[in-house]
PQR file of N, CA, C, O and H, with PARSE charges and radii, in Angstrom:
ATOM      1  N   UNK A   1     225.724  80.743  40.094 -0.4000 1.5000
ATOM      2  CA  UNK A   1     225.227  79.418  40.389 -0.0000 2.0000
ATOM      3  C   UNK A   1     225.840  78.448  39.398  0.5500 1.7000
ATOM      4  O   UNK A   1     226.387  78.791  38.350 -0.5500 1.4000
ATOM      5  N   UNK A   2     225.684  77.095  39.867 -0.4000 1.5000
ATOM      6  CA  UNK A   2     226.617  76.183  38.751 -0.0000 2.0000
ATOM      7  C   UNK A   2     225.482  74.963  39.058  0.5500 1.7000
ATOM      8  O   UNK A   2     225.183  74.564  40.183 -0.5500 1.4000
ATOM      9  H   UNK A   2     225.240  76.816  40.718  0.4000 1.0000
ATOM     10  N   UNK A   3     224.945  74.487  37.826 -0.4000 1.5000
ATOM     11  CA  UNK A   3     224.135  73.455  37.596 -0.0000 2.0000
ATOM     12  C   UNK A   3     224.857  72.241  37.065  0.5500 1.7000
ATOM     13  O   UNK A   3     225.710  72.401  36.191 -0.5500 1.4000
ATOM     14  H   UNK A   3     225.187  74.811  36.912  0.4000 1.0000
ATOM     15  N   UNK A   4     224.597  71.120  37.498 -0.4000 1.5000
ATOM     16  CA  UNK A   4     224.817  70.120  36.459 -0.0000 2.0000
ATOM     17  C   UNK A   4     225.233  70.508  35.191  0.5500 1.7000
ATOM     18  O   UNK A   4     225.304  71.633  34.696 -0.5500 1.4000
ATOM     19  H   UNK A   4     223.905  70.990  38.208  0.4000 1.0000
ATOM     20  N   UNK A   5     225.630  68.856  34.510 -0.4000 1.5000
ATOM     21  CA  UNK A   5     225.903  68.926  32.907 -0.0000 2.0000
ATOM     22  C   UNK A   5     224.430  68.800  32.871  0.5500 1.7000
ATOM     23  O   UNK A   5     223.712  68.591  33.850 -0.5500 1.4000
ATOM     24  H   UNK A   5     225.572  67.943  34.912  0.4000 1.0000
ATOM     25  N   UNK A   6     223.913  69.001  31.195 -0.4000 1.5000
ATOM     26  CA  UNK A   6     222.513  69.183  30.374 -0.0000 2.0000
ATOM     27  C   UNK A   6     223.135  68.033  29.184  0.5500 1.7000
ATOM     28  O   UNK A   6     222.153  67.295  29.104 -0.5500 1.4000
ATOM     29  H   UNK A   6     224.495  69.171  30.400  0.4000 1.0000
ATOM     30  N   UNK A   7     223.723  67.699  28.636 -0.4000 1.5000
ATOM     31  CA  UNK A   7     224.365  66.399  27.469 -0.0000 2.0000
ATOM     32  C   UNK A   7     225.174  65.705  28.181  0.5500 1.7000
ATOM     33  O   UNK A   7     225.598  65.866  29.326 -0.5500 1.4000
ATOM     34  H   UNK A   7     224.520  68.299  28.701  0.4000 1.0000
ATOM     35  N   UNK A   8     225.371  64.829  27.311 -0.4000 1.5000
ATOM     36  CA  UNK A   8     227.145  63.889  27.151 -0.0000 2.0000
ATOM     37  C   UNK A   8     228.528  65.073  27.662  0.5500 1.7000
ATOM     38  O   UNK A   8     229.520  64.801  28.338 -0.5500 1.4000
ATOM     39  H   UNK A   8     225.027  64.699  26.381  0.4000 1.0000
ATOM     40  N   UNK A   9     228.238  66.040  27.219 -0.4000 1.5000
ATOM     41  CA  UNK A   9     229.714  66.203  26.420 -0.0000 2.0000
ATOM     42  C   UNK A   9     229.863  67.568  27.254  0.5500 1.7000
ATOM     43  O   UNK A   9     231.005  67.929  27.537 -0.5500 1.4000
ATOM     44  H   UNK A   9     227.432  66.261  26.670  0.4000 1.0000
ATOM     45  N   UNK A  10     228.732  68.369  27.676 -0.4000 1.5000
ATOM     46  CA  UNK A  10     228.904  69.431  28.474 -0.0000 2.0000
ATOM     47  C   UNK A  10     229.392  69.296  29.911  0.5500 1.7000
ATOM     48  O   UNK A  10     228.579  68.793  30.687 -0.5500 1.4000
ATOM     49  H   UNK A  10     227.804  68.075  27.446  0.4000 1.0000
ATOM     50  N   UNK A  11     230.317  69.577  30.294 -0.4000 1.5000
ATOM     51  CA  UNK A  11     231.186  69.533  31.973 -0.0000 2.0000
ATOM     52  C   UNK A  11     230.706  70.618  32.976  0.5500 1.7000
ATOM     53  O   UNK A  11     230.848  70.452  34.187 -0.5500 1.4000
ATOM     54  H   UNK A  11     230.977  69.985  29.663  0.4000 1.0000
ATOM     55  N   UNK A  12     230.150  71.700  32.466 -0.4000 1.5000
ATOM     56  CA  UNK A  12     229.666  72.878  33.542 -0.0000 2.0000
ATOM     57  C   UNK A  12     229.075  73.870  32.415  0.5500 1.7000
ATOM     58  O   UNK A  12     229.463  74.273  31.319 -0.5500 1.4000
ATOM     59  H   UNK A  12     230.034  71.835  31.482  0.4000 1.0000
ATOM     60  N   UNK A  13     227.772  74.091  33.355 -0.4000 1.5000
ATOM     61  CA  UNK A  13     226.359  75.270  33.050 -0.0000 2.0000
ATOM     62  C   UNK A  13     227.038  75.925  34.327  0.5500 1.7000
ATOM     63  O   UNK A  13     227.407  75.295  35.318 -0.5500 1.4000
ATOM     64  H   UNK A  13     227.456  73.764  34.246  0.4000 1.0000
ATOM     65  N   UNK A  14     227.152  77.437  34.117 -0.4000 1.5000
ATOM     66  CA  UNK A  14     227.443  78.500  35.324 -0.0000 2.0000
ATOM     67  C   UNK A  14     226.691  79.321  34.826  0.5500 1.7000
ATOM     68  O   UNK A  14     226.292  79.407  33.664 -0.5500 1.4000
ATOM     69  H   UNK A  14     226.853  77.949  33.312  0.4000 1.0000
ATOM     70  N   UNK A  15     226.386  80.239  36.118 -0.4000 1.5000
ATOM     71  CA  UNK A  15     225.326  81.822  36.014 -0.0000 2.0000
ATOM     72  C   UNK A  15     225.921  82.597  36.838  0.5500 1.7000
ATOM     73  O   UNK A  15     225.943  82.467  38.062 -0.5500 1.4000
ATOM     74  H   UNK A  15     226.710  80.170  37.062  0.4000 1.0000
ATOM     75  N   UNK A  16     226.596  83.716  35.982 -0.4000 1.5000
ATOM     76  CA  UNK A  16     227.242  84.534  37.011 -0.0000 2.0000
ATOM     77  C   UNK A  16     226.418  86.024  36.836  0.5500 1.7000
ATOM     78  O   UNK A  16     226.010  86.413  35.741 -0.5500 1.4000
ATOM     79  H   UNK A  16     226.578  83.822  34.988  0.4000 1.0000
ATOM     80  N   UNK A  17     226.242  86.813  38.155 -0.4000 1.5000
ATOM     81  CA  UNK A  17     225.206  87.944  38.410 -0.0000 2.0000
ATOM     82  C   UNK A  17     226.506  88.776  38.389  0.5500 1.7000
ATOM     83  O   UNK A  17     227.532  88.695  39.065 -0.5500 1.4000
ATOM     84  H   UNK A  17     226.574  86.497  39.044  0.4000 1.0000
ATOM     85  N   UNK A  18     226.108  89.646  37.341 -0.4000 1.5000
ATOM     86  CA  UNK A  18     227.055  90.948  36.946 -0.0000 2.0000
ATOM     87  C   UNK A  18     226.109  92.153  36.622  0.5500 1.7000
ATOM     88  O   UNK A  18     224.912  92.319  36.386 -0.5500 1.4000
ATOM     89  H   UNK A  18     225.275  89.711  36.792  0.4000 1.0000
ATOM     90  N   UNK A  19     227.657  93.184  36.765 -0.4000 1.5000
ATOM     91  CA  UNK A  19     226.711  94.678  36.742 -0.0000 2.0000
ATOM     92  C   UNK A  19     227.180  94.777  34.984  0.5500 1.7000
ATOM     93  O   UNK A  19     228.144  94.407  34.313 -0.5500 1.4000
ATOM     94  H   UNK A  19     228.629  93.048  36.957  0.4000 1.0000
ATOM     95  N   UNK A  20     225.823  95.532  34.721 -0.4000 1.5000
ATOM     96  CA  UNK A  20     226.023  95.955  33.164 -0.0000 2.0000
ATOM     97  C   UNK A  20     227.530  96.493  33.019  0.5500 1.7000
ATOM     98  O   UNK A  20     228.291  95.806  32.337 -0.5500 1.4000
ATOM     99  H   UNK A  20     225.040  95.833  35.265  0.4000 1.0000
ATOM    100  N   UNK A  21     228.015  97.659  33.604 -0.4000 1.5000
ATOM    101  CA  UNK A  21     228.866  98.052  33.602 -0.0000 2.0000
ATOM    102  C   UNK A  21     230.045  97.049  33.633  0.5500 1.7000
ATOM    103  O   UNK A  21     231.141  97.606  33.689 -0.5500 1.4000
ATOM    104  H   UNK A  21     227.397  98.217  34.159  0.4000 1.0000
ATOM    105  N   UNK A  22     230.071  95.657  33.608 -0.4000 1.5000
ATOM    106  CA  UNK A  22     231.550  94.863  33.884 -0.0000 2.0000
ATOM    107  C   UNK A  22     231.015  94.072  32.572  0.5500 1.7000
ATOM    108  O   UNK A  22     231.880  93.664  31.798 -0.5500 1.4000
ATOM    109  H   UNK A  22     229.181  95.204  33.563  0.4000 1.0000
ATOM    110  N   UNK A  23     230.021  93.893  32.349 -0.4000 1.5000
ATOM    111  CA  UNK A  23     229.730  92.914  30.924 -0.0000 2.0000
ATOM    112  C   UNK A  23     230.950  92.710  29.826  0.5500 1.7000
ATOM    113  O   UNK A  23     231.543  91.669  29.542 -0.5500 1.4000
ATOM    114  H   UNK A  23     229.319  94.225  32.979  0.4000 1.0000
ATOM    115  N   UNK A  24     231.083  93.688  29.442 -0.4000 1.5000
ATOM    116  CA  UNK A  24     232.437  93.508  28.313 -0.0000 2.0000
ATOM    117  C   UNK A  24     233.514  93.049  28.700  0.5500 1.7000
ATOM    118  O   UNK A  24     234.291  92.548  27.886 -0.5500 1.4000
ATOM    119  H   UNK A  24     230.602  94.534  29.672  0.4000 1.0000
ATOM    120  N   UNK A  25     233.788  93.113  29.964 -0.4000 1.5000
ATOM    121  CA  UNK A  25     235.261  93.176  30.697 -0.0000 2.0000
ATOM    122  C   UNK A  25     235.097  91.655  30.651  0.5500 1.7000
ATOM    123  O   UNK A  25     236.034  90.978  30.230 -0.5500 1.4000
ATOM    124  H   UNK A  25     233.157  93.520  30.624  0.4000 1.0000
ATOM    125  N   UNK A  26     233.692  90.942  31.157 -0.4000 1.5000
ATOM    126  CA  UNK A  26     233.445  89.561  31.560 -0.0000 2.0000
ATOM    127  C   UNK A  26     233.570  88.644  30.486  0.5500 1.7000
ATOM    128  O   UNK A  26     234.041  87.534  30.730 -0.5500 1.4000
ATOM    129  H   UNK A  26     232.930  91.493  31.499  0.4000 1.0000
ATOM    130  N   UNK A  27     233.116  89.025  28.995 -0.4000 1.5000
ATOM    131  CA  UNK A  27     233.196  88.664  27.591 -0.0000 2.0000
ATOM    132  C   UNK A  27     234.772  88.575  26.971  0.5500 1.7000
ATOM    133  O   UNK A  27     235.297  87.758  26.214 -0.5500 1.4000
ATOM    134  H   UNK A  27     232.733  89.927  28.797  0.4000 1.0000
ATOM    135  N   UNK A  28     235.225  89.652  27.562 -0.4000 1.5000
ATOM    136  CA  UNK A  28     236.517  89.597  26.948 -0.0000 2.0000
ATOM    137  C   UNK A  28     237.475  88.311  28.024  0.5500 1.7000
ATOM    138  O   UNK A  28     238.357  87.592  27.555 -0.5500 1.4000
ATOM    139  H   UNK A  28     234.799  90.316  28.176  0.4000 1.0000
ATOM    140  N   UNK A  29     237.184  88.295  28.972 -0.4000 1.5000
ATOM    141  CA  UNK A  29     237.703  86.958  29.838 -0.0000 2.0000
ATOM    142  C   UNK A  29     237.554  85.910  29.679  0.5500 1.7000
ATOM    143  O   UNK A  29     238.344  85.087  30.142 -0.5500 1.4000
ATOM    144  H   UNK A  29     236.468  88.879  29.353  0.4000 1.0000
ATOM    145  N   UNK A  30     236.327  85.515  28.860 -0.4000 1.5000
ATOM    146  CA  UNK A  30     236.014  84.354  28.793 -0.0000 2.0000
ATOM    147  C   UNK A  30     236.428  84.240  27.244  0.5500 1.7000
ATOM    148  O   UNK A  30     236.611  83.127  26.751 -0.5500 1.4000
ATOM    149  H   UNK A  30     235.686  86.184  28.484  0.4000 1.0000
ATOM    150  N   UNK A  31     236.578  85.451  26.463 -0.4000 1.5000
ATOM    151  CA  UNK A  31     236.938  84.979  25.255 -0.0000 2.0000
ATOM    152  C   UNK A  31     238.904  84.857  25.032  0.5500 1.7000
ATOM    153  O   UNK A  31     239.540  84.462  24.055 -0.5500 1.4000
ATOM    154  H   UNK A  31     236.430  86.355  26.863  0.4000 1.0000
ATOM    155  N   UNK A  32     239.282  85.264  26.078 -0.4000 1.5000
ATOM    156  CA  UNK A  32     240.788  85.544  26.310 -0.0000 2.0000
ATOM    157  C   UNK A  32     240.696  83.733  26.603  0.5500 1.7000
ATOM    158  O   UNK A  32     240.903  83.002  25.634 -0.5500 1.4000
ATOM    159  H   UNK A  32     238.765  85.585  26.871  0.4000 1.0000
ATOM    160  N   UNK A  33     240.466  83.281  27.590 -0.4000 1.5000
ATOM    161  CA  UNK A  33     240.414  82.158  28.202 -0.0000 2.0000
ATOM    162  C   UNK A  33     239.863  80.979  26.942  0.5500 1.7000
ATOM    163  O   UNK A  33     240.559  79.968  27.034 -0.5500 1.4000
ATOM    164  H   UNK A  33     240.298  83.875  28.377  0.4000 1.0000
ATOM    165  N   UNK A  34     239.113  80.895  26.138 -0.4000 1.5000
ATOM    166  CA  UNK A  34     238.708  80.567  25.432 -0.0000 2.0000
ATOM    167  C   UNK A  34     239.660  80.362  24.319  0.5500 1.7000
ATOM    168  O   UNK A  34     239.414  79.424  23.560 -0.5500 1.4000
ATOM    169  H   UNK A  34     238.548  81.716  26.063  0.4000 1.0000
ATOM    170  N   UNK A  35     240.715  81.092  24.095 -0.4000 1.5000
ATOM    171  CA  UNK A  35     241.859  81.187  23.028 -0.0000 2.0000
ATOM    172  C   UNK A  35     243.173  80.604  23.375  0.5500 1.7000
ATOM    173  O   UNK A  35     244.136  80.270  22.685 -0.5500 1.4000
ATOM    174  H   UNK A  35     240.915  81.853  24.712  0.4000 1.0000
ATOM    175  N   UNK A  36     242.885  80.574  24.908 -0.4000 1.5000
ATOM    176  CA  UNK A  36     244.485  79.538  25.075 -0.0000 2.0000
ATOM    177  C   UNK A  36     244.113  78.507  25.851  0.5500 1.7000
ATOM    178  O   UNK A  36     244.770  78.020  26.772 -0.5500 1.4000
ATOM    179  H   UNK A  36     242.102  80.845  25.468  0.4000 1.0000
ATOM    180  N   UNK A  37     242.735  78.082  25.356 -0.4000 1.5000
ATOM    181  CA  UNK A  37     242.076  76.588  25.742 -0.0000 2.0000
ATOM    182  C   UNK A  37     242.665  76.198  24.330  0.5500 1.7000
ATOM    183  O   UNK A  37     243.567  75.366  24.228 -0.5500 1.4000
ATOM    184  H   UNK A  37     242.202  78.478  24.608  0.4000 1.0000
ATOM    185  N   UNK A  38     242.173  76.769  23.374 -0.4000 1.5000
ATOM    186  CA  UNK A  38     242.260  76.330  21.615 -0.0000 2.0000
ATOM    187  C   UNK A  38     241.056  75.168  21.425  0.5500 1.7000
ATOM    188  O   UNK A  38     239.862  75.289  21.702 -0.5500 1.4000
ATOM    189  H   UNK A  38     241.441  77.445  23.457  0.4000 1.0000
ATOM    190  N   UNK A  39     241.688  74.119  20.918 -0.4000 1.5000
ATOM    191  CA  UNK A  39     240.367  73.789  20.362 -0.0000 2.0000
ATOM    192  C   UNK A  39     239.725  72.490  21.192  0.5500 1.7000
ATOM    193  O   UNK A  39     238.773  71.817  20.796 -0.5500 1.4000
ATOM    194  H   UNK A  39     242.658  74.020  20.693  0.4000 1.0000
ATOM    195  N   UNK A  40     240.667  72.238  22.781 -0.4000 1.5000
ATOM    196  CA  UNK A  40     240.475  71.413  23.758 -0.0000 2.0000
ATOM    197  C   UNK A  40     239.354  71.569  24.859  0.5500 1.7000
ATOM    198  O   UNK A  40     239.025  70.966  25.881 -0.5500 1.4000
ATOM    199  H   UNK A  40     241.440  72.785  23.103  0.4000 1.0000
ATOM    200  N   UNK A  41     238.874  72.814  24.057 -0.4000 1.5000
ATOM    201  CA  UNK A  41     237.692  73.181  24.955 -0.0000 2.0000
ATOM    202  C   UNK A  41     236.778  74.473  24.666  0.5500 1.7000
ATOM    203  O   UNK A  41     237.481  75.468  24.838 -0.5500 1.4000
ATOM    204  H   UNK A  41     239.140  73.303  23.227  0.4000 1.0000
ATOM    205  N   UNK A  42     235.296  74.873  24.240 -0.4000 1.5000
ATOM    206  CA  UNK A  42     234.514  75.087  23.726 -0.0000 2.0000
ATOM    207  C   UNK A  42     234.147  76.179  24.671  0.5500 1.7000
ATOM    208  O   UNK A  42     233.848  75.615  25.724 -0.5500 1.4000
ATOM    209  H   UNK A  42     234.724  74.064  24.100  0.4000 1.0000
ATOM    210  N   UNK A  43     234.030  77.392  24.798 -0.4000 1.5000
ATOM    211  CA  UNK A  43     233.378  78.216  25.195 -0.0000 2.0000
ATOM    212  C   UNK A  43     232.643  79.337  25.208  0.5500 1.7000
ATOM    213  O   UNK A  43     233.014  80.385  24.681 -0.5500 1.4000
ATOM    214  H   UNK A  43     234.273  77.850  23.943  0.4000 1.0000
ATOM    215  N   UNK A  44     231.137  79.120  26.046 -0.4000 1.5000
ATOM    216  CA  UNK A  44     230.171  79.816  25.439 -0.0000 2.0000
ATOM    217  C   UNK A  44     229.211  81.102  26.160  0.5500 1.7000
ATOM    218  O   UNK A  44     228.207  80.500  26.539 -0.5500 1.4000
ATOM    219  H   UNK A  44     230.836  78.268  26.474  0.4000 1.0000
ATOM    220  N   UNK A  45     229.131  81.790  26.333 -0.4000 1.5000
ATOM    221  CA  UNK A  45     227.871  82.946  26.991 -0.0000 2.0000
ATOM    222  C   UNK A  45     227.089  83.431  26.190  0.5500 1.7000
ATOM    223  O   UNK A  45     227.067  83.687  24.986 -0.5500 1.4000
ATOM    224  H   UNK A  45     229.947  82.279  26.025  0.4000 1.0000
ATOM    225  N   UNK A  46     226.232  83.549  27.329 -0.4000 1.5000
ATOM    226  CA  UNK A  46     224.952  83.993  26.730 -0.0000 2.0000
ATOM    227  C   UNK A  46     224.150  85.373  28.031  0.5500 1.7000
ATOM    228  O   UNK A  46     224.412  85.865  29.129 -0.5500 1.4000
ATOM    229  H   UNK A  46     226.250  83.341  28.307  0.4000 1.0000
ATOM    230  N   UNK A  47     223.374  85.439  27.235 -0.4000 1.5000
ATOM    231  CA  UNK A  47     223.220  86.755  28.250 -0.0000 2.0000
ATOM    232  C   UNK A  47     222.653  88.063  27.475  0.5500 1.7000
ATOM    233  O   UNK A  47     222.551  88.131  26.250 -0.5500 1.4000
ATOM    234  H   UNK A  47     223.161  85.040  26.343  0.4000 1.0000
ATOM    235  N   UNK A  48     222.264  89.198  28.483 -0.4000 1.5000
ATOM    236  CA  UNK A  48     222.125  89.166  29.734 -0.0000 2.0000
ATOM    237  C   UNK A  48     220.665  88.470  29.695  0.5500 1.7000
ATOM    238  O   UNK A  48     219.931  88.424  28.708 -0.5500 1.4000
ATOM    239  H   UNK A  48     222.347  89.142  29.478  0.4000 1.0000
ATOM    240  N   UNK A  49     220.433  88.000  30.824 -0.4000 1.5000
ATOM    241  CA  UNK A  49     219.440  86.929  31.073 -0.0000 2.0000
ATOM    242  C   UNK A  49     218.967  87.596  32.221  0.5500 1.7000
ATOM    243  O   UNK A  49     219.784  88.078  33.006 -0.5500 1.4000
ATOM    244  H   UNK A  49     221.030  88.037  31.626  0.4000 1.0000
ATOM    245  N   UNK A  50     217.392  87.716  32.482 -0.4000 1.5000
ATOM    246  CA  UNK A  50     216.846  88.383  33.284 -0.0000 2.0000
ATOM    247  C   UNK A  50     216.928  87.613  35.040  0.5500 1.7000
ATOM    248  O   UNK A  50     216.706  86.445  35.358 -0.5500 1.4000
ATOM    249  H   UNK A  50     216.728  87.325  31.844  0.4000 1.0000
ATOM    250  N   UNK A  51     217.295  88.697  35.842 -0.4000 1.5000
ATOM    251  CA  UNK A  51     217.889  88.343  37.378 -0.0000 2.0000
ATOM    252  C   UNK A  51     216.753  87.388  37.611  0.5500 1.7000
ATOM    253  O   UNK A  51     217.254  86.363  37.150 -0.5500 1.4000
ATOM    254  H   UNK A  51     217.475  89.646  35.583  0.4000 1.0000
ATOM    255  N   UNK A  52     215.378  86.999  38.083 -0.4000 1.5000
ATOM    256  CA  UNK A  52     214.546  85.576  38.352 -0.0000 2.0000
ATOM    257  C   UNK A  52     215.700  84.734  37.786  0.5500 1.7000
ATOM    258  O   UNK A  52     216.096  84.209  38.827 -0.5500 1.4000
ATOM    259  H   UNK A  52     214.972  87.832  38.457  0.4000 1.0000
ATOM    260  N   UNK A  53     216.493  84.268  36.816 -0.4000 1.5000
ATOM    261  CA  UNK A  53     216.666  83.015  36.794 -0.0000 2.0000
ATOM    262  C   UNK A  53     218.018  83.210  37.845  0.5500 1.7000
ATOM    263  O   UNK A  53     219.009  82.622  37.413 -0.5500 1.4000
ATOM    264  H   UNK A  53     216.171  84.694  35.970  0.4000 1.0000
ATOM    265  N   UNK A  54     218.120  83.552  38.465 -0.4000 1.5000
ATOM    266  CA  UNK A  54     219.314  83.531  40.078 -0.0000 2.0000
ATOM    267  C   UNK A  54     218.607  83.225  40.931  0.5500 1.7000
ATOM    268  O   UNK A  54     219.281  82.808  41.873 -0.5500 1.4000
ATOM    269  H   UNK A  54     217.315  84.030  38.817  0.4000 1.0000
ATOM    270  N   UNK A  55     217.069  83.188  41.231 -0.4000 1.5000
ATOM    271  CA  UNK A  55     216.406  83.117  41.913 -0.0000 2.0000
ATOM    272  C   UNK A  55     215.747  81.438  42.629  0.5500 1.7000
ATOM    273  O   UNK A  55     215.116  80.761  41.818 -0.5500 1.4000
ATOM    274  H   UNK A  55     216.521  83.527  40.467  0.4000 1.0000
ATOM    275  N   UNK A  56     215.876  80.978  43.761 -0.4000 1.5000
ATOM    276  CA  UNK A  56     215.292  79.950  43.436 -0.0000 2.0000
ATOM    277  C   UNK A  56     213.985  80.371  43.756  0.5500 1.7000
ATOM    278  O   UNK A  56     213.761  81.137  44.693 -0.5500 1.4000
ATOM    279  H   UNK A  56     216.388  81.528  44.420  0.4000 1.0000
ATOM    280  N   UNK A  57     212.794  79.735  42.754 -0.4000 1.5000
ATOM    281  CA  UNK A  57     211.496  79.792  42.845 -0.0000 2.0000
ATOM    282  C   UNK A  57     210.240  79.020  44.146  0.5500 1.7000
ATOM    283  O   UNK A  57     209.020  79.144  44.251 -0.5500 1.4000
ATOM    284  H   UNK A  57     212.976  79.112  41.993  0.4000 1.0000
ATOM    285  N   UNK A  58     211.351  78.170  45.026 -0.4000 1.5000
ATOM    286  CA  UNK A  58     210.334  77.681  45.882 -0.0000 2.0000
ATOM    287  C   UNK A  58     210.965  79.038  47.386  0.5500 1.7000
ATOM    288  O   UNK A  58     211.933  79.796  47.451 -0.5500 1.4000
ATOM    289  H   UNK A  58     212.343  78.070  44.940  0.4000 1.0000
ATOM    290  N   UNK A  59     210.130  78.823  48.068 -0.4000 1.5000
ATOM    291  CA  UNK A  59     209.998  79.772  49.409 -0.0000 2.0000
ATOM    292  C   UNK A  59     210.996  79.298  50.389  0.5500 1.7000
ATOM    293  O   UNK A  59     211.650  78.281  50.157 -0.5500 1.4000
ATOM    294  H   UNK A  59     209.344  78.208  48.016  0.4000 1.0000
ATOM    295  N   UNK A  60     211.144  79.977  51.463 -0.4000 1.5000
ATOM    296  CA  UNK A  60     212.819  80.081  51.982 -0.0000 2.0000
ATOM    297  C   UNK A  60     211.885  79.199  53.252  0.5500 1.7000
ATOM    298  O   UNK A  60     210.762  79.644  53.491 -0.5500 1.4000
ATOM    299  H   UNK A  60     210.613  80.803  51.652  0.4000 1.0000
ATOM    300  N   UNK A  61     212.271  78.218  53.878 -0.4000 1.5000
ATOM    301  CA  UNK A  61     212.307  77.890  55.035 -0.0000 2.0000
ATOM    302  C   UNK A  61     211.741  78.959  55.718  0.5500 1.7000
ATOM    303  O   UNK A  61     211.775  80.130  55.340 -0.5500 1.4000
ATOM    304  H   UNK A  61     213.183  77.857  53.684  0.4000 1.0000
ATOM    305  N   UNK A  62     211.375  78.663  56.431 -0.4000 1.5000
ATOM    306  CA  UNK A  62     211.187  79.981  58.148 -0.0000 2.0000
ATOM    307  C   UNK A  62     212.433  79.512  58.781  0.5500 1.7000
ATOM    308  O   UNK A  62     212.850  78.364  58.634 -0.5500 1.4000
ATOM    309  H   UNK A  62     211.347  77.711  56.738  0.4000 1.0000
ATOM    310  N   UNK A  63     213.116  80.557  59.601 -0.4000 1.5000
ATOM    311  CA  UNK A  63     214.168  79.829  60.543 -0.0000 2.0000
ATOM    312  C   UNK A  63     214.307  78.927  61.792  0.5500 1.7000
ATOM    313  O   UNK A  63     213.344  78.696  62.523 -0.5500 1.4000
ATOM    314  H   UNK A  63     212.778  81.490  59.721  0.4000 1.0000
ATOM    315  N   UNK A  64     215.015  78.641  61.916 -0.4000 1.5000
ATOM    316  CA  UNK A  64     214.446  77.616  62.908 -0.0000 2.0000
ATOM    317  C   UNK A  64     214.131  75.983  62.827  0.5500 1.7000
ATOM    318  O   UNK A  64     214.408  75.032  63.558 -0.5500 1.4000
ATOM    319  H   UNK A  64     215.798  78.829  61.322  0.4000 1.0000
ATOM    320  N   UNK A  65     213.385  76.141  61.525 -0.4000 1.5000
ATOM    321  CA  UNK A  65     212.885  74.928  61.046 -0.0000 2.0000
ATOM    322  C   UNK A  65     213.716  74.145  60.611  0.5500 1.7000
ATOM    323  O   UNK A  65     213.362  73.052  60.169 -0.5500 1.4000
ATOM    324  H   UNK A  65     213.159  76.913  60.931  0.4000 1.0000
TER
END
């Protein structure tokens, strides 16, 4: 999922749903990516963060409606 900015200065909040098993692989991408940004751009994870927040919390339509 990709939310709005939260400050001034932040351009993109993302939530990406991964299997434990790819976690490191996903860290090392963003920290690879992160090194030939240099210092034009700031990057951060956090995690693992429990699956509800992928969730939206209000109720699904019925279909049809």
């Amino acid at each position: 999922t990709v939310q709005g900015a939260t400050d001034d200065e932040q351009v993109l909040s993302a939530s990406f749903l991964l299997r434990s098993a790819d976690e490191a692989r996903f860290r090392e991408a963003v920290a690879e990516r992160a090194r030939a940004c240099g210092d034009r751009l700031a990057l951060s994870v956090t995690g693992p963060l429990p699956c509800y927040s992928f969730v939206d919390p209000r109720p699904a339509s019925p279909a049809g409606r």
